[in-house]
C-alpha positions, 0 to 999 in steps of 0.5 A: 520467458515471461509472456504478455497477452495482446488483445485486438478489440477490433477483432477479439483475437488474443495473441500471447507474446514475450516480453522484451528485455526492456518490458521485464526491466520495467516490470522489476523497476515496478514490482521494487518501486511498489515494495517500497511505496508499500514498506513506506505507507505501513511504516506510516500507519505503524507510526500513525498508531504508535501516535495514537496510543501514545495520545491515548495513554497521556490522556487516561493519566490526565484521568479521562475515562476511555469514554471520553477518550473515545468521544473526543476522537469523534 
């Protein structure tokens, strides 16, 4: 079983306890939420990139140098 360790600042003991049904729910409800937030944030800076190069490459059609490209993303 999953254990959690408690600190008494007052005392420095530490003590190691399991963690009850609800703590390990939470843990995993946790852990999912986070995959998820982390799936959704690198879907956004794939996307962001796409974007980008896209930009990019109409630009250079236009016959901007990559120079130029790069100066006016400053």
């Amino acid at each position: 079983m999953p254990t959690k360790l408690v600190v008494d600042c007052s005392t420095g003991v530490t003590t190691e306890v399991e963690l009850t049904a609800e703590e390990i729910a939470q843990a995993e409800a946790d852990a999912a939420a986070f995959a998820v937030a982390e799936a959704e944030r690198i879907a956004a800076e794939e996307a962001k990139a796409a974007a980008k190069a896209a930009a990019e490459a109409k630009l250079a059609a236009l016959g901007l140098t990559a120079e130029e490209i790069a100066a006016l993303g400053k």
